[in-house]
Structure formats: C-alpha cells, structure tokens
C-alpha positions as CSV (number, residue, x, y, z in Angstrom):
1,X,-12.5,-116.2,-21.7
2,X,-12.1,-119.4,-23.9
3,X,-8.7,-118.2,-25.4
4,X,-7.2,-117.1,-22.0
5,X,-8.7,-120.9,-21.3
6,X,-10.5,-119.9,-18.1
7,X,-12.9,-122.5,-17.0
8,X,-15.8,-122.3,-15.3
9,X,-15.8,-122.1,-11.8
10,X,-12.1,-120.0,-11.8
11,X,-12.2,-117.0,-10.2
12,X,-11.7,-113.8,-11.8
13,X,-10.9,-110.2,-11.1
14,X,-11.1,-107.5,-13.3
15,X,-9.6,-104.2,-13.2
16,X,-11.0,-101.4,-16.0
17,X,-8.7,-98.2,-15.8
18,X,-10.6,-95.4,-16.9
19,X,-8.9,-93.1,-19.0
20,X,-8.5,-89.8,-18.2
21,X,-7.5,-86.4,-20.4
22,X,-6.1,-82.8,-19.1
23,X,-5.5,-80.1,-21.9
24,X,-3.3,-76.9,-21.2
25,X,-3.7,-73.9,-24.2
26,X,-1.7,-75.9,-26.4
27,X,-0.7,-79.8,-25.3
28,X,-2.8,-83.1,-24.0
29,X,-1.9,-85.7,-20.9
30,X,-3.5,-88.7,-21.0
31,X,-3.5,-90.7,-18.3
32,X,-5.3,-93.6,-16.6
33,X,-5.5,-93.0,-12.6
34,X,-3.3,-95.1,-10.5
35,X,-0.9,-96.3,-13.9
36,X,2.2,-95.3,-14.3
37,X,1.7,-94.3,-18.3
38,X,1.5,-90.9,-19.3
39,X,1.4,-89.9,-22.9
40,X,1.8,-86.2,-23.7
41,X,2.0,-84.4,-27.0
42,X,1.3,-80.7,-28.6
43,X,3.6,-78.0,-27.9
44,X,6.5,-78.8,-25.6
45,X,6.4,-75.3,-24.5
46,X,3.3,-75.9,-23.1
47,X,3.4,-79.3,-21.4
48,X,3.4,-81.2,-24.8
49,X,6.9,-83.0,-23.7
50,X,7.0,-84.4,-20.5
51,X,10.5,-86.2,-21.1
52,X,12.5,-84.0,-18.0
53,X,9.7,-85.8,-15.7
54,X,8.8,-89.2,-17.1
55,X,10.7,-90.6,-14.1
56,X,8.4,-89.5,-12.0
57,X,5.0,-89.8,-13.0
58,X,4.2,-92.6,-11.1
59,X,0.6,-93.4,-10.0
60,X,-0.8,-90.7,-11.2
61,X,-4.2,-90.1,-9.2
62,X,-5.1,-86.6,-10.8
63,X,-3.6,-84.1,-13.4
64,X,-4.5,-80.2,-13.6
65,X,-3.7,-77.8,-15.9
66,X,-3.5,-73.9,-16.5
67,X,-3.1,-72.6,-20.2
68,X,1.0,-73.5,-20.2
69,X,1.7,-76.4,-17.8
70,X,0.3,-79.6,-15.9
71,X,0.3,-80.4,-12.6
72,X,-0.3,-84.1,-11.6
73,X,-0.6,-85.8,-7.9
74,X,1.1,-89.2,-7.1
75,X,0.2,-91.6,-5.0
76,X,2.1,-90.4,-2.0
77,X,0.8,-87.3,-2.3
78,X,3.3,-85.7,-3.8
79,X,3.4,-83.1,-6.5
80,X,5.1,-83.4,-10.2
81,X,4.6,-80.5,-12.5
82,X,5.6,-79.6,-16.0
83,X,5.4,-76.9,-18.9
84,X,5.8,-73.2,-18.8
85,X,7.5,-71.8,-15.4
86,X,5.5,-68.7,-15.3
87,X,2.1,-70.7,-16.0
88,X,3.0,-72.8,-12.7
89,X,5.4,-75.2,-14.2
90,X,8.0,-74.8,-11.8
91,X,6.6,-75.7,-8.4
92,X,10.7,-76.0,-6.7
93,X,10.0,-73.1,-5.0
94,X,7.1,-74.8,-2.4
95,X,8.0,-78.3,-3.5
96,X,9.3,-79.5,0.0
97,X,5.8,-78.1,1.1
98,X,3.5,-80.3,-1.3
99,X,3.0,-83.3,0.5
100,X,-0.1,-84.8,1.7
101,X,-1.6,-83.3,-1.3
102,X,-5.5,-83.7,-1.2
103,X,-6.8,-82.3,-4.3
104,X,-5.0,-79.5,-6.9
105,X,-7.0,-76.6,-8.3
106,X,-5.7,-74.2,-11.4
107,X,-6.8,-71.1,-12.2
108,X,-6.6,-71.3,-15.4
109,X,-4.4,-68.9,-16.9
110,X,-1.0,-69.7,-14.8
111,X,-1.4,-70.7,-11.1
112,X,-2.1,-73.4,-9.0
113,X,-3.2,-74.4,-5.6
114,X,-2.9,-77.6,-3.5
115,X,-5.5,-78.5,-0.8
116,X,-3.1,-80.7,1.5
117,X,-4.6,-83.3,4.1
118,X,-4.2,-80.5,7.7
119,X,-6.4,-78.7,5.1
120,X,-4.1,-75.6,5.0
121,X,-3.2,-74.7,1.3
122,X,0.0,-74.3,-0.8
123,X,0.4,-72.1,-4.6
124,X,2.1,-71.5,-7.4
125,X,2.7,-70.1,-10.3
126,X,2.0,-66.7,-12.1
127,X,1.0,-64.2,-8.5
128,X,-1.5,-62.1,-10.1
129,X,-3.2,-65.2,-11.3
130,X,-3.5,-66.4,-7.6
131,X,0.1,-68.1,-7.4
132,X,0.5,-65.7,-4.1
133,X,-1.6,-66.4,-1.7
134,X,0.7,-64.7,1.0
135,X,-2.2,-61.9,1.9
136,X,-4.8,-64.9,3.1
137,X,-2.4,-67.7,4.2
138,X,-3.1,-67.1,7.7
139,X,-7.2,-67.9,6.5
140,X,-6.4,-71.3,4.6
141,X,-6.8,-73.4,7.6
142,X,-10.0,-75.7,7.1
143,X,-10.4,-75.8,3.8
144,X,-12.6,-78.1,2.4
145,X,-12.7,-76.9,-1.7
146,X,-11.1,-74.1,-4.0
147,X,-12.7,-73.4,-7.4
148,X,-10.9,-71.0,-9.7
149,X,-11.3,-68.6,-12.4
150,X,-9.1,-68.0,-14.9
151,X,-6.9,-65.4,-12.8
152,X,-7.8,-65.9,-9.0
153,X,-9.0,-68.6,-6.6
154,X,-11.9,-69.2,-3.6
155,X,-11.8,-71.1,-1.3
156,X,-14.3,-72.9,1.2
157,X,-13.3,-73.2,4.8
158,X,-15.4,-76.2,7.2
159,X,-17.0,-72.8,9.0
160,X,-18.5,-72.2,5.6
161,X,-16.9,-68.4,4.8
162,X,-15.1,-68.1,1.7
163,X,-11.5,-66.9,1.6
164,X,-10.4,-65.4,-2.1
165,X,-6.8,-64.5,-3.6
166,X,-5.6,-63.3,-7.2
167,X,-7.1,-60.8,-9.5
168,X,-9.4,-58.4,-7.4
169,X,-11.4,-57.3,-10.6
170,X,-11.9,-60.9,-12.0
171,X,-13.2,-61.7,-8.3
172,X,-10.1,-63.1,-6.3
173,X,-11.4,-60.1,-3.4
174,X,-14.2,-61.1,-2.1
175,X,-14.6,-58.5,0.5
176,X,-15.9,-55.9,-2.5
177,X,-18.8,-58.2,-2.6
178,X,-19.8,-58.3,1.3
179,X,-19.1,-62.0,1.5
C-alpha cells in the first residue's frame, strides 16, 4: 500500500479473480471468470490452440470440456467452442439456438448440453455420446440440472423426474431402470 502511496483513510476496492482450469484428453484452458484472458496449450487437435476463437472469448463465465474440445459461456450467454468437431467442437449447427445459456454440461467423451434460461435444453456433438437429444426434446422443458457420464446425459426437471439421452447401456435410458 505504501508503494502505490495510498494513505490512510482512501478508499479501496479490491477485486481477486480466481483462476480457473478445464482439461480436455489432451490440452488445458485457463481462465479467470469474467476476464477476457484465455491461455490454452497441448494438442491443438484437441483444444490446445484456441487462435480461430481468441476474438471471441470474452468474459468468459464458465468453460467445459469432453475428451477433444472446450466449450466456454460468455457473458451474454452465448456459446464459443473449440477443438475436435466430432467431440462437440463445432456447435454451428445449433449456434443461433445457444443463447441465454444457463449452465453447460459435457459428457465426457464428445457431446455437450446447454441448460438455457426458459430451462429447455440445447446439444451437440458426437450423437451416441448424447449430442442428439431429438428422442426426449419434447421432455427438456423445466430443467433445473444435467449431470453426465462419459457417453449419455440426465437430466432433472422442477417436477423432480429425470429425463436421460445417449448411450442406453452406459445409462442414457432410464426407463430400463423403472425411473
């Protein structure tokens, strides 16, 4: 405080950004919420260069991953992702859809899915990982959380039932369990 000559009395505010680390198979991101610096690295395959979207990472609020690419909300609730296409790194397809993005999920071998604020639900990415969730759309209304596996995706709806998509076998269909 002495070198930045603040005397006593002065008001000061203080702003700690907390940093914050998402890992796909083989790259980091490292990012501090609500900055506009993102440092990536490993194999650019894999997320490792985020060049083609350094534009656009600004305010960064949180940053998912599946084994081959990142996806990271902004501020405006918008969606930015990055990495391999088939691991959910090409979101172009339901990009004009992602807005108003709540919260991101990834299942963590190559899909993910976006909670948006009416609480319906947008995905990408690999289908039999969860990417498609065509079969249960008309379900996703409500939903308050999604948790995934590595291959499929549940979610919980404000009535309480669970909805599941993805890999039947790795449990994305719930119905073979009686929930």
């Amino acid at each position: 405080l002495e070198e930045a000559e603040i005397e006593d009395g002065e008001c000061l505010t203080a702003l700690v950004l907390q940093p914050q680390l998402a890992a796909t198979e083989g790259a980091f991101a490292l990012w501090c919420r609500g900055d506009s610096t993102i440092v990536t690295w490993g194999d650019a395959d894999h997320g490792g260069d985020s060049s083609t979207v350094r534009d656009q990472l600004k305010g960064v609020q949180q940053i998912q991953a599946t084994n081959g690419a990142f996806a990271a909300i902004l501020a405006d609730g918008s969606v930015v992702t990055w990495g391999l296409a088939a691991f959910g790194g090409d979101s172009s397809s339901v990009q004009d859809q992602l807005r108003g993005v709540q919260q991101i999920q990834a299942a963590g071998f190559g899909a993910f899915a976006a909670i948006l604020e009416d609480g319906s639900v947008v995905t990408w990415g690999s289908a039999e990982d969860g990417g498609d969730s065509s079969a249960v759309q008309d379900q996703l209304r409500g939903v308050q959380q999604i948790q995934a596996t590595g291959m499929d995706f549940g979610a919980i709806l404000e009535d309480g039932s669970v909805v599941t998509w993805g890999n039947a076998v790795f449990g994305g269909d719930s119905g073979l369990f009686g929930l």
